[in-house]
VEXTIGU-704022 format. One record per residue (C-alpha): x, y, z. Coordinates in steps of 0.05 Angstrom, whole numbers. Layout:
N
u  v  w
X  Y  Z
...
//
This chain:
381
u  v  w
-1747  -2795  -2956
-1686  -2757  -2965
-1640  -2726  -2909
-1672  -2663  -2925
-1739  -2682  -2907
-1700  -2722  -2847
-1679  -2652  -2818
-1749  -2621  -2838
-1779  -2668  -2787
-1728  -2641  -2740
-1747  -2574  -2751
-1821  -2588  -2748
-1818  -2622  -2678
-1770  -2570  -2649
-1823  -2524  -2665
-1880  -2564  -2628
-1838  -2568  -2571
-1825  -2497  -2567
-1896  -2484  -2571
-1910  -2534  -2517
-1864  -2493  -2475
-1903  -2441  -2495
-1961  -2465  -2468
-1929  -2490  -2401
-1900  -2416  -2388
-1978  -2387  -2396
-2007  -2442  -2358
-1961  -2439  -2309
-2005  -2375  -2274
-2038  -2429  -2226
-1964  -2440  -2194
-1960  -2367  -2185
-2028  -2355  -2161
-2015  -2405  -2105
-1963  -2365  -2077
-2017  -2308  -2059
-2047  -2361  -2012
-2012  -2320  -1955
-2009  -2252  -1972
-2060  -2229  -1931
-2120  -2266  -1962
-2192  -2259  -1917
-2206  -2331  -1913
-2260  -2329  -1961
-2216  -2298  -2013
-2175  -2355  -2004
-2223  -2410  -2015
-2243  -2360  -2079
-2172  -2371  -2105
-2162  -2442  -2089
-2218  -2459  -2128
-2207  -2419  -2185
-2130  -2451  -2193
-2166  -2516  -2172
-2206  -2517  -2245
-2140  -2507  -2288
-2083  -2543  -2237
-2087  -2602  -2283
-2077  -2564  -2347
-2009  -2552  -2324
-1989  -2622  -2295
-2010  -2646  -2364
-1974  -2602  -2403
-1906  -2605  -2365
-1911  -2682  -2372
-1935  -2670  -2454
-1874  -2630  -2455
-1824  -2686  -2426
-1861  -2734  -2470
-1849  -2697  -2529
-1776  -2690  -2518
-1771  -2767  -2508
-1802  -2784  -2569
-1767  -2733  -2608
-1699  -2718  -2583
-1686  -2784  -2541
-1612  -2763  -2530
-1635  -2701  -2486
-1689  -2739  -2454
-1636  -2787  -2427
-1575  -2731  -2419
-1625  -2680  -2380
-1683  -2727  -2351
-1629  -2770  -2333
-1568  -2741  -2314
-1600  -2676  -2279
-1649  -2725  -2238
-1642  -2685  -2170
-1666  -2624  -2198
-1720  -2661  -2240
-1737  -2695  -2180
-1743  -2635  -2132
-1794  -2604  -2193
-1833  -2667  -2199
-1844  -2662  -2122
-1873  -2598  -2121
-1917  -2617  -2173
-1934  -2696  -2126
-1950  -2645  -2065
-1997  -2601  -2115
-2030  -2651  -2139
-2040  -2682  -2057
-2066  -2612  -2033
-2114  -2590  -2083
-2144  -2675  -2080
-2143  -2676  -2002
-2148  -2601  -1972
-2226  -2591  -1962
-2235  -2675  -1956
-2269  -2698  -1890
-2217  -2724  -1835
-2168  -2681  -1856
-2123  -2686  -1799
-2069  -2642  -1826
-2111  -2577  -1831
-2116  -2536  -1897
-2061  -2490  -1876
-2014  -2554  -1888
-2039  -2554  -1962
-2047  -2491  -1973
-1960  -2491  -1953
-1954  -2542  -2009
-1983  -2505  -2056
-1952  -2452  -2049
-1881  -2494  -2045
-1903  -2515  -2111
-1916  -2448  -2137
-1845  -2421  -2126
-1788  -2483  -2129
-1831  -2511  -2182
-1828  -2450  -2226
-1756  -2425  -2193
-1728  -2495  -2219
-1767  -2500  -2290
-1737  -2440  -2303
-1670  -2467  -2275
-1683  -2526  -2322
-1695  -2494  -2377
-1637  -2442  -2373
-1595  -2494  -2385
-1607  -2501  -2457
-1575  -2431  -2464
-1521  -2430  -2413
-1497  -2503  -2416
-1489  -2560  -2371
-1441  -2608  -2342
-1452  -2668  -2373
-1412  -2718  -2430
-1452  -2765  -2485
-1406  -2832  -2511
-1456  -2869  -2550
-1411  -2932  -2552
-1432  -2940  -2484
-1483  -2977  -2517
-1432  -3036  -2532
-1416  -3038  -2468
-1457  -3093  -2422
-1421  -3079  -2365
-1443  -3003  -2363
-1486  -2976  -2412
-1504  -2915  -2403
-1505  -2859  -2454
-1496  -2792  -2418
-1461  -2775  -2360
-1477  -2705  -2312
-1435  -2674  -2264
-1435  -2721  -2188
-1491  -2663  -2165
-1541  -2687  -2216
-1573  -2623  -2243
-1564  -2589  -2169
-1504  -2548  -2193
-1550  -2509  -2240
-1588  -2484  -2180
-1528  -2451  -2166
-1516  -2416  -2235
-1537  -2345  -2234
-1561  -2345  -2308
-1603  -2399  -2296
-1625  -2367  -2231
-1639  -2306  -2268
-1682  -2342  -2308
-1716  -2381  -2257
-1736  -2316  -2215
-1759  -2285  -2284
-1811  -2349  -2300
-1833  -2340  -2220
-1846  -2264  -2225
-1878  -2284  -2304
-1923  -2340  -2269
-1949  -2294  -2205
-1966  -2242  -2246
-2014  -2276  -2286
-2037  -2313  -2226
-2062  -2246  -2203
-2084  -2228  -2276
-2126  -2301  -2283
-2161  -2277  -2219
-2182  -2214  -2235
-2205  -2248  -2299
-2243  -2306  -2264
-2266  -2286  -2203
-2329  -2238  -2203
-2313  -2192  -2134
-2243  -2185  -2111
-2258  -2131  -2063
-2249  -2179  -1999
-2190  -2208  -2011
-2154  -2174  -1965
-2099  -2158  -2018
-2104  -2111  -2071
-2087  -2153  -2138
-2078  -2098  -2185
-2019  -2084  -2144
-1993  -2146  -2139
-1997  -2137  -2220
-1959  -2076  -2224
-1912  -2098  -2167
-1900  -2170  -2191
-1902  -2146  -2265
-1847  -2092  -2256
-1800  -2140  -2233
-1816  -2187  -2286
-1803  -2125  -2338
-1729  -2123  -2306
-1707  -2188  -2300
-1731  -2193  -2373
-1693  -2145  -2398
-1628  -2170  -2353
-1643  -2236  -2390
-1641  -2221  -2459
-1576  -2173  -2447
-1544  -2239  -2409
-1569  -2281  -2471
-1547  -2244  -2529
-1477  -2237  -2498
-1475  -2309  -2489
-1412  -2354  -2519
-1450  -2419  -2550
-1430  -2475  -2599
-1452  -2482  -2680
-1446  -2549  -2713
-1403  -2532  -2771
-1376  -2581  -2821
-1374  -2635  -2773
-1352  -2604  -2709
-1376  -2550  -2655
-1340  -2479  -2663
-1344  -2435  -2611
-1389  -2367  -2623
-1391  -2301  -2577
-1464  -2264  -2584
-1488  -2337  -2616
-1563  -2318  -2600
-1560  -2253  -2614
-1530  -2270  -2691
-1588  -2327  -2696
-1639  -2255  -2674
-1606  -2217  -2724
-1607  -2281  -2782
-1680  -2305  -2766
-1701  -2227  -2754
-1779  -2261  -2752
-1761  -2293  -2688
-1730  -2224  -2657
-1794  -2189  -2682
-1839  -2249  -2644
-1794  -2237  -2574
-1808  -2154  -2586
-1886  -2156  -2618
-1882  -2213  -2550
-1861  -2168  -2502
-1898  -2112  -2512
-1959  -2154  -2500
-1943  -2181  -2431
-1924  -2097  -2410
-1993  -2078  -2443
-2035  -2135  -2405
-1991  -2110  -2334
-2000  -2040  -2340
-2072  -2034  -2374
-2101  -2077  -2315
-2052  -2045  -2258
-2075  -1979  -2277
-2148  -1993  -2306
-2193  -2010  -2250
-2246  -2052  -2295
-2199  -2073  -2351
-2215  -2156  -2336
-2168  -2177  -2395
-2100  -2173  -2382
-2089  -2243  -2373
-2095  -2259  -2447
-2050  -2200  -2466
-2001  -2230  -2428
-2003  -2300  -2441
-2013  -2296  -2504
-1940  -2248  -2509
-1905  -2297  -2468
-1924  -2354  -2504
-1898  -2320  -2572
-1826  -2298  -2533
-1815  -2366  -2512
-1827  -2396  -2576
-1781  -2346  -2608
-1726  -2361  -2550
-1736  -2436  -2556
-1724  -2430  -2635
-1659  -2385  -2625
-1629  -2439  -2587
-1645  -2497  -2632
-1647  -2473  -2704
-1582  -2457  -2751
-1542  -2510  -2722
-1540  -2485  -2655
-1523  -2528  -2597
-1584  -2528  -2555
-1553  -2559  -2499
-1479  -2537  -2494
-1422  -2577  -2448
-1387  -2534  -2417
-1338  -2599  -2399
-1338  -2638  -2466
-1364  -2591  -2522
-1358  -2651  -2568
-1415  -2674  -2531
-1458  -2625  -2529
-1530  -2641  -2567
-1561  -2608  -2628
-1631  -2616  -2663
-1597  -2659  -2717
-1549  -2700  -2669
-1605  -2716  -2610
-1662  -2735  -2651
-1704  -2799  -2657
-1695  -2839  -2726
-1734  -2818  -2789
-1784  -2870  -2785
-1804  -2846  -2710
-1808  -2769  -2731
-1843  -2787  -2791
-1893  -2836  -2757
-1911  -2787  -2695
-1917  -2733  -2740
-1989  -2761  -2767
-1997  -2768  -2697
-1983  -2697  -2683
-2047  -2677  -2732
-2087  -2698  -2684
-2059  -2627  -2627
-2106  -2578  -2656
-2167  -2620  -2644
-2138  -2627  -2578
-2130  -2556  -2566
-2197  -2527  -2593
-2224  -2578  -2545
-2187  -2545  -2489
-2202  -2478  -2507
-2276  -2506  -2516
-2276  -2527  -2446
-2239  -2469  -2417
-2296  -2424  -2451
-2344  -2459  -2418
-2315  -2456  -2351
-2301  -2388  -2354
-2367  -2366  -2385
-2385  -2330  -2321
-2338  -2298  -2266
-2330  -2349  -2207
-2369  -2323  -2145
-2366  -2343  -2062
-2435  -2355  -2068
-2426  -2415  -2129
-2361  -2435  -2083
-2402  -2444  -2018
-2460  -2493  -2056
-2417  -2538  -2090
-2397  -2598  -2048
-2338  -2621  -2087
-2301  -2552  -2075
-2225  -2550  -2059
//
């Protein structure tokens, strides 16, 4: 194979990672469902919720860690520069997601010394730092990081490590607005569909307790704003482009890869309208059940689009803002040709897996979840 067909591969796994992402962003409504938990929930709306999340929690978990995977079998050098170097903010997400995975296994057991109320705080802990910091995470592929790569680290036994972050270990991120901005944006994103997905799921709503086509419009209008903050911060953004050997500095670097790759800009637009449709037809529509897929099927198309504007046409997807030199591109961070090559017949293998998902989800879903289906099953949340 020739280095053509060497950066091909890239391409092609950049793209399956971005539609992993994807994925992860729609999924990642059972996060903000959980934080409705307290909003004024009758009890038995509450165990109505619970369960509902409780049928898809996995999907996420297994997706997150599909997305990690992927990046360490593609683009090693991130895997080790992020995964590694930011480890306190990769920790605190991977926590949220432990304490998840503890509440919705444990909340309803017998003995349950703790009380649900205890579980029902860690879910909703998960539901806003995990999606706060993803978004945190993930907002520094566009806005840089404080990190350095020296590959001859390798040669040395006394210390060999790769990549180097800043002494705070991903925690000074937290404290970058644009990330922030970001972060806040994937919360409001996740909560709105949480309260979409239950409209969708469960049959009668009426005793909640909270009204969730407001908590659509509400949630959703704040989403629409720190959107459109967002792609104004992005397309003003200073990045790096790989040219003829070395990074050169480029004001409005995303916005010239929209303008180049005009496909992708109309994918973030035809996206966005989508997600706006899906809020406002169900906060306004009092039997409109559908919103959900309106909007996660917009949001997985914009973050696809933004994942490709930050990793095609030589763009540093992960900027240094202390050692551009080391900053890490799809061509510079990716596994060897024999790895992409050999995982991609491996990679034929996704759309089985995802008709089987949406095989399963169908059936699940067939018919809207009820108190009275709730109260006879044993095995309930």
């Amino acid at each position: 194979m020739t280095m053509d067909n060497l950066q091909l591969l890239q391409s092609y796994w950049w793209l399956l990672i971005a539609v992993i992402g994807g994925l992860l962003v729609f999924l990642l409504f059972v996060q903000g469902g959980q934080t409705m938990l307290f909003c004024g929930a009758t009890p038995e709306g509450r165990k109505l919720m619970v369960n509902s999340l409780g049928r898809k929690w996995e999907l996420t978990f297994t997706t997150l860690v599909l997305f990690g995977g992927a990046f360490f079998a593609s683009f090693p050098l991130f895997y080790s520069t992020s995964f590694g170097g930011a480890y306190w903010l990769w920790m605190l997400i991977l926590l949220s997601f432990v304490l998840q995975a503890v509440s919705y296994e444990y909340r309803s057991k017998p003995g349950n010394i703790y009380g649900r109320n205890t579980f029902d705080a860690f879910l909703l802990f998960n539901g806003l730092v995990g999606c706060v910091l993803l978004g945190v995470a993930v907002g520094t592929l566009f806005f840089g990081a404080e990190f350095t790569v020296q590959k001859s680290n390798l040669l040395n036994p006394g210390n060999p490590v790769i990549s180097t972050w800043a002494p705070t270990h991903g925690l000074e991120a937290i404290a970058n607005w644009r990330c922030l901005l970001l972060g806040f944006m994937v919360f409001f994103l996740a909560r709105t569909q949480g309260a979409l997905y239950f409209i969708n799921n469960i049959s009668d709503t009426k005793d909640f307790g909270i009204s969730l086509r407001s908590r659509v419009l509400i949630s959703g209008t704040i989403f629409a704003i720190l959107f459109i903050g967002f792609v104004a911060v992005l397309f003003c953004t200073t990045g790096l482009r790989h040219v003829d050997g070395e990074f050169v500095s480029e004001p409005n670097i995303y916005l010239h890869n929209a303008l180049d790759m005009w496909p992708l800009a109309a994918m973030i637009v035809a996206g966005a309208l989508m997600v706006l449709f899906g809020i406002y037809r169900s906060a306004f529509s009092s039997s409109y059940r559908y919103g959900i897929w309106w909007t996660g099927i917009g949001s997985v198309l914009v973050v696809i689009a933004l994942l490709l504007l930050a990793g095609y046409a030589d763009t540093a997807y992960m900027r240094s803002v202390i050692d551009p030199a080391s900053s890490l591109t799809i061509a510079n961070s990716s596994s060897s040709l024999f790895t992409l090559k050999t995982m991609s017949y491996v990679s034929i293998g996704v759309p089985v897996v995802l008709a089987y998902i949406v095989y399963v989800w169908y059936k699940m879903n067939k018919r809207p979840l009820t108190a009275a289906e709730v109260n006879a099953d044993s095995h309930s949340y």
